[in-house]
N, C-alpha and C positions, 0 to 999 in steps of 0.2 A: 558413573551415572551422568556427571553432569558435562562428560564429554557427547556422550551418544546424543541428548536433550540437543548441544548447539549443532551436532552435523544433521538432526533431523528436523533442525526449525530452518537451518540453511537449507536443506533439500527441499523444502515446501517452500521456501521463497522463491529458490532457481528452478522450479520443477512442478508447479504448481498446477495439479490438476484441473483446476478452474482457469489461470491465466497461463499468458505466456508472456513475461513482462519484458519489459525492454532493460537490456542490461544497464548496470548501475542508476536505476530507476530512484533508487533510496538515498540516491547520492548525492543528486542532483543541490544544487542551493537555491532554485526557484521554486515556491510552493505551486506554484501556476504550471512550471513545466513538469514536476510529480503528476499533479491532478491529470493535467493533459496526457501524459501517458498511460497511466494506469487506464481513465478512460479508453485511449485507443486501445490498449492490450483487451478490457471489456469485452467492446463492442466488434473484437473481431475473433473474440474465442469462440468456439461451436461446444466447446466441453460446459461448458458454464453452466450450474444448476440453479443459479438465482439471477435476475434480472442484474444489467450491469450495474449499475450503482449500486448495488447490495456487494457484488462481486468485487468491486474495484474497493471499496469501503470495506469491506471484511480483512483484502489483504492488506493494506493499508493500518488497520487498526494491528492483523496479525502483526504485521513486522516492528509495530511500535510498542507491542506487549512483550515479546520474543526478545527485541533489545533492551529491555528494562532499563539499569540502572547502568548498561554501557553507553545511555545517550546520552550526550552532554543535552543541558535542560536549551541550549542553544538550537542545539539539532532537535529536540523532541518540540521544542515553541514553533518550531520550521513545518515540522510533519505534521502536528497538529492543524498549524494555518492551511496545509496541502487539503485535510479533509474539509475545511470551509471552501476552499478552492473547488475541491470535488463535487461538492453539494451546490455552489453558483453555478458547475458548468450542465448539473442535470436540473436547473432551477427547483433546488430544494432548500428550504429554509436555515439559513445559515444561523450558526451557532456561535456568541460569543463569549 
């Protein structure tokens, strides 16, 4: 069971019928350069069914639920700052 669960949360990261994100998006070590892409991935998908800041912030939280307790709390303080990131570049109230 809990093989199928990681190859179908990977497939909706890589294959994401809302985005189309840029590869190793998650991997990055700049919260600024996450935000900035996920942004572009956004604002250039035509499948998208919620405005991009919803869009780019959905996948975003998805991939930080999906990897639970394999982030180190290093990388998850990282991806978290990326959604503050997120939220300055669509001038949304940032959260501390």
């Amino acid at each position: 069971m809990a093989r199928n669960q990681e190859k179908w949360s990977a497939e909706v990261t890589e294959k994401s019928d809302a985005l189309d994100l840029e590869q190793g998006v998650f991997e990055k070590d700049d919260p600024r350069e996450i935000a900035a892409s996920l942004k572009r991935s956004a604002e250039r998908s035509g499948r998208r069914k919620a405005e991009p800041f919803r869009s780019a912030m959905s996948m975003l939280t998805f991939y930080i639920n999906r990897a639970g307790t394999n982030l180190s709390s290093h990388r998850k303080e990282l991806l978290e700052e990326a959604k503050n990131e997120l939220r300055r570049a669509y001038g949304k109230p940032v959260k501390e």
